[in-house]
C-alpha positions as CSV (number, residue, x, y, z in Angstrom):
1,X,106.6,189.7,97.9
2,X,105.8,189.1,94.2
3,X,108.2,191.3,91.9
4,X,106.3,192.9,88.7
5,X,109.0,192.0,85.3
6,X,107.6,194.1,82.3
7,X,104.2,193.7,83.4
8,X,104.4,190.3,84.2
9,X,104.6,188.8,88.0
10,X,107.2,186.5,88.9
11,X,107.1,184.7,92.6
12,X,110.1,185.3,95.0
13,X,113.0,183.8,93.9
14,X,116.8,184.2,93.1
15,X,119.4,183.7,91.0
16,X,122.6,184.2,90.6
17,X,124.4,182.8,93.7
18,X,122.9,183.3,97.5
19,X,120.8,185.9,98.5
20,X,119.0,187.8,101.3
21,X,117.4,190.5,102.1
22,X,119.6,193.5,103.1
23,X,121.4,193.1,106.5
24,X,120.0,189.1,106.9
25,X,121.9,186.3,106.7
26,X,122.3,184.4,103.2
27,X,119.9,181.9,102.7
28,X,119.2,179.3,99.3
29,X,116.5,179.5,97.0
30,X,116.3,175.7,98.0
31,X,115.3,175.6,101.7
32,X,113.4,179.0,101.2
33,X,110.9,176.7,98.6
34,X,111.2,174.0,101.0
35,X,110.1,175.7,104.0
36,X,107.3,177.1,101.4
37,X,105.8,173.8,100.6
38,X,105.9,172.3,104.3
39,X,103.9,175.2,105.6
40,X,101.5,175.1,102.5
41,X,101.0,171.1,102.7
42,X,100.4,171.6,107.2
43,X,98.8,175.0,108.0
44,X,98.6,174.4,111.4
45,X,102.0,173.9,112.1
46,X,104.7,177.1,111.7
47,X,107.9,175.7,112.7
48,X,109.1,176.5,109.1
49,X,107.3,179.8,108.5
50,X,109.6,182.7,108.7
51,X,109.2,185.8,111.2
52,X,107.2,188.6,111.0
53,X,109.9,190.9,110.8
54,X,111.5,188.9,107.6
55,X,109.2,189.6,105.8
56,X,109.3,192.0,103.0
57,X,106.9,195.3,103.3
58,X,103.7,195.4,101.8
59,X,103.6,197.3,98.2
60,X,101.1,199.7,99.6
61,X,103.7,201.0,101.6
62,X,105.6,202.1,98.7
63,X,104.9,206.3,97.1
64,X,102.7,205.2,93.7
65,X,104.2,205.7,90.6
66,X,104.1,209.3,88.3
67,X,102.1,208.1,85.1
68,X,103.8,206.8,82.4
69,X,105.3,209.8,79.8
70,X,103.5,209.4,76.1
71,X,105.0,212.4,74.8
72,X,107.1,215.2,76.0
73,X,106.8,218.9,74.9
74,X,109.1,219.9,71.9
75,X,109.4,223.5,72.8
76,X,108.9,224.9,76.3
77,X,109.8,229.0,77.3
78,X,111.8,228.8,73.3
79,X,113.7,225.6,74.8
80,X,113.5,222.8,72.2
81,X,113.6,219.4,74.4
82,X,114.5,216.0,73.6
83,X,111.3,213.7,73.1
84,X,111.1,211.0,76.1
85,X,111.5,207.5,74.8
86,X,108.7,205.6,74.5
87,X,111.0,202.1,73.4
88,X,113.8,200.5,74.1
89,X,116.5,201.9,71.2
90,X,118.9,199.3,70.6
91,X,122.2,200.5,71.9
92,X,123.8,199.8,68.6
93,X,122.3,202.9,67.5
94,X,124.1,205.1,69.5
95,X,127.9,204.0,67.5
96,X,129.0,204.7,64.0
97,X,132.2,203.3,62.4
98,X,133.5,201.8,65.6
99,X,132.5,205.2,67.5
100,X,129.9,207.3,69.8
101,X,127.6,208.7,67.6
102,X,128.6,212.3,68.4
103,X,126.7,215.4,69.8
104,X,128.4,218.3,67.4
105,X,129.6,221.3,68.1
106,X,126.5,224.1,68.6
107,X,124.3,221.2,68.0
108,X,125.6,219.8,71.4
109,X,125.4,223.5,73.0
110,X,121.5,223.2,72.5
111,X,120.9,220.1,73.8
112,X,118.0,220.0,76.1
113,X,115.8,217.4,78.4
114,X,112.6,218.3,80.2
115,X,112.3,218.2,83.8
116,X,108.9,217.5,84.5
117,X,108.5,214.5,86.8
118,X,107.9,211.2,85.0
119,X,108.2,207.7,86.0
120,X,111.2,206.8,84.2
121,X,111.1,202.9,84.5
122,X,113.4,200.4,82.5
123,X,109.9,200.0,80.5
124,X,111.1,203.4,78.3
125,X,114.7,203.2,79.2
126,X,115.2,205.4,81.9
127,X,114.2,208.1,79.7
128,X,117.6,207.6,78.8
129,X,118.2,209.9,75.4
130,X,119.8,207.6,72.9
131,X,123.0,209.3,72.4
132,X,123.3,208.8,75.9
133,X,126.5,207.1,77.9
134,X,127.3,206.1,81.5
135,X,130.9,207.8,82.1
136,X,133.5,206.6,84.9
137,X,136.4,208.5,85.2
138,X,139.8,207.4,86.1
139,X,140.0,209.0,89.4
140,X,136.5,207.6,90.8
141,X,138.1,203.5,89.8
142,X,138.6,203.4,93.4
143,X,134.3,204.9,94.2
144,X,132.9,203.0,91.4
145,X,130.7,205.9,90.8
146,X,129.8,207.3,87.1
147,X,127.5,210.0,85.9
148,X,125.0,210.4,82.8
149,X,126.5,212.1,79.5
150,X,126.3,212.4,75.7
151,X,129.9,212.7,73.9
152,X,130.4,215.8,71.9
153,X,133.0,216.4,68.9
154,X,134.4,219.4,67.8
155,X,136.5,219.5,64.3
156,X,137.5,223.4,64.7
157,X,141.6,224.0,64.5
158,X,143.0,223.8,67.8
159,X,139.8,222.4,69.3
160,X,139.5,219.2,71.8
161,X,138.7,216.1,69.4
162,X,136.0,215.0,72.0
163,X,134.4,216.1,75.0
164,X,131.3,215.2,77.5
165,X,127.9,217.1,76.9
166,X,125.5,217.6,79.9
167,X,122.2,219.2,78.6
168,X,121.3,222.5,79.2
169,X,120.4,223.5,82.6
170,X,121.2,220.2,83.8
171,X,123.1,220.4,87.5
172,X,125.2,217.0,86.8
173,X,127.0,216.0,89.3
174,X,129.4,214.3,87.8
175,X,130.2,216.8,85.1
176,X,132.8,219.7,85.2
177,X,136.9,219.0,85.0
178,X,137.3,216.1,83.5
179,X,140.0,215.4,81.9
180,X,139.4,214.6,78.6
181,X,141.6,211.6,77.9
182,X,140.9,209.4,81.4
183,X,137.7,208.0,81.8
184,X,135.8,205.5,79.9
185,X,132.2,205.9,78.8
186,X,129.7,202.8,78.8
187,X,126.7,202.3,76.5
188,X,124.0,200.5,78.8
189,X,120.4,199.0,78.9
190,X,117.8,198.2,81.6
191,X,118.5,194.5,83.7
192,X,117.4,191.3,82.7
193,X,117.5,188.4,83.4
194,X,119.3,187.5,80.2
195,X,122.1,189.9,80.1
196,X,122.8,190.0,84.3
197,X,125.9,187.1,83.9
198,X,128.7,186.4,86.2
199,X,130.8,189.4,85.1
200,X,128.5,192.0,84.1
201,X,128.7,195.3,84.9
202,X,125.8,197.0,86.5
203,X,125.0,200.3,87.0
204,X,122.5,201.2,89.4
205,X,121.2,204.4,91.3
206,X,121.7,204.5,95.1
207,X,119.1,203.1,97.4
208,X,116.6,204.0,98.0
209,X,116.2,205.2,94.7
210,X,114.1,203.3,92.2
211,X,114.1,204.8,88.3
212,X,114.9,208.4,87.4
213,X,112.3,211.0,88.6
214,X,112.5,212.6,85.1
215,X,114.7,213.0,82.4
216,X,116.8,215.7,83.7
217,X,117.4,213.8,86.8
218,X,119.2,210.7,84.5
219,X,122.2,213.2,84.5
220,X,121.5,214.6,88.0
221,X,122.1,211.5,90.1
222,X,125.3,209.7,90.5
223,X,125.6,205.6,89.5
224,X,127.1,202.9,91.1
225,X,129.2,200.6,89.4
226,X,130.2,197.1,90.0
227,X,130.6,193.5,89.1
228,X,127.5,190.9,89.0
229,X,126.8,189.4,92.3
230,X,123.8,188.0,92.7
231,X,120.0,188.6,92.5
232,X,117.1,188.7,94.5
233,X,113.8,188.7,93.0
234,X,112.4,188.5,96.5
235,X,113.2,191.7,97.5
236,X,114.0,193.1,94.0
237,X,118.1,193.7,94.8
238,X,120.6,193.2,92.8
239,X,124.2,192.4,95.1
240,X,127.6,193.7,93.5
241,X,130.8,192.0,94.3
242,X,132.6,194.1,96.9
243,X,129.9,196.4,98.1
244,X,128.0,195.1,101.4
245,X,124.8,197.6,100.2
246,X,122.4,196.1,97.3
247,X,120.5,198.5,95.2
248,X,117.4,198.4,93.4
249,X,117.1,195.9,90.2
250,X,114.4,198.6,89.0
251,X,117.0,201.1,89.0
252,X,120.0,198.7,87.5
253,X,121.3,198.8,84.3
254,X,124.0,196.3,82.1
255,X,127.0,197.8,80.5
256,X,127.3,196.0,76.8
257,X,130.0,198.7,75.1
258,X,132.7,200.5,76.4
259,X,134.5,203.6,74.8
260,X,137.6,205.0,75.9
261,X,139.3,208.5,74.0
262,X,141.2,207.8,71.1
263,X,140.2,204.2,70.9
264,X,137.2,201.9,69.3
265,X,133.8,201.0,70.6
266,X,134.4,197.7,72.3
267,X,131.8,195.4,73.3
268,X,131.4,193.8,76.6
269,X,128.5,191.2,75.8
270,X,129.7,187.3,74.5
271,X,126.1,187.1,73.4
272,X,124.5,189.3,70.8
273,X,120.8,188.4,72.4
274,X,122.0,190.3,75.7
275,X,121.6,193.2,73.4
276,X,118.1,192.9,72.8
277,X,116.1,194.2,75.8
278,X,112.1,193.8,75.3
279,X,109.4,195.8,77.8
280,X,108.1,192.5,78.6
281,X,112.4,191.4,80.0
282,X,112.5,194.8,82.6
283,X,112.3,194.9,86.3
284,X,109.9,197.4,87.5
285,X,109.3,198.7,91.3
């Protein structure tokens, strides 16, 4: 199966470490391309051609995609919603002085996404709003789960410093007692090539989910989290350390700052280029 990068086509491959599709034994890239070229080179013989049931379902098989959003109603019902990104922001915008750019006060209270199905590919970041961060709390370490949220700051007397914003009407999952000094929020973007190194850490959405359904649903759905294993283009998986399930590269995304209460913005990339996520970089279904 051919895997579709930013609109380009890439031929099955890996990379990484070993790879296989879900539930099949590891195999190399190595004798996979050598089994390739003997079969190419000797049609009539099959020895080396793999079984019908390894290989990977046809595309056609798969639900097509929603269109692409351009633009996403301001106002809907008196409800002022945040605009769907059309780019990838660089994360760098969402921290000032060292910090999350905060969502203040009432401001935050008024925060709204639309929930109108889009196909919220890595191409426009999820639909991910800028402001935006991947939170893990202290208690879910031993899960690896995390949930979408903005970070809020109130300045009032007596008031908590910081705290996590869902947008309105939003059923997050994640969201509700938190405590407010024990969890540590992640600034992320889309999987590449590039920036998925021994040691990153990936979110992802659970199989067999592939990208947001819109950009309600970003703070809807849980996220796994875990440690860089390996990749396979092949099947378009990407393999955490520890967890026998791969998910879906379409729906992965890198963690490149981390934030925890009371403390700095601290980065999580050794190369500044792992920052910069082009269209053209991005894994899509």
């Amino acid at each position: 199966m051919l895997v579709v990068v930013g609109g380009c086509t890439l031929s099955a491959t890996t990379f990484g470490g070993r790879a296989a599709k879900p539930g099949a034994p590891a195999t190399s890239s190595t004798s996979s391309t050598s089994s390739t070229s003997s079969t190419s080179s000797d049609p009539s013989s099959s020895s080396d051609a793999p079984d019908a049931e390894e290989l990977p379902p046809p595309r056609a098989d798969r639900p097509p995609l929603p269109p692409q959003p351009t633009i996403t109603p301001k106002t809907s019902g008196g409800t002022k919603f945040e605009v769907v990104a059309t780019r990838i922001p660089d994360p760098r915008e969402a921290i000032v002085n060292d910090q999350p750019r905060w969502r203040f006060g009432k401001a935050a209270g008024r925060w709204a996404v639309s929930s109108e199905d889009h196909a919220c590919t890595a191409v426009i970041d999820h639909c991910f709003p800028t402001d935006t961060w991947l939170v893990e709390t202290d208690k879910e370490k031993q899960t690896r789960t995390a949930f979408a949220a903005g970070i809020g700051l109130e300045t009032g007397l007596g008031s908590t410093p910081n705290f996590l914003v869902s947008p309105r009407g939003v059923q997050n999952k994640g969201y509700g007692s938190v405590d407010p000094d024990a969890y540590t929020a992640y600034r992320t973007v889309p999987a590449t090539k590039r920036n998925l190194v021994p040691g990153a850490l990936v979110f992802a959405l659970w199989e067999p989910t592939r990208h947001p359904g819109s950009p309600a649903s970003v703070f809807e759905l849980m996220w796994v989290v875990g440690t860089f294993d390996r990749v396979d283009l092949d099947w378009g998986y990407v393999y955490l350390t520890g967890r026998t399930n791969p998910v879906h590269l379409s729906s992965a995304r890198v963690g490149v700052f981390s934030w925890r209460p009371g403390g700095k913005v601290r980065s999580l990339v050794t190369d500044p280029r792992q920052l910069e996520v082009s269209p053209r970089d991005v894994f899509l279904p």
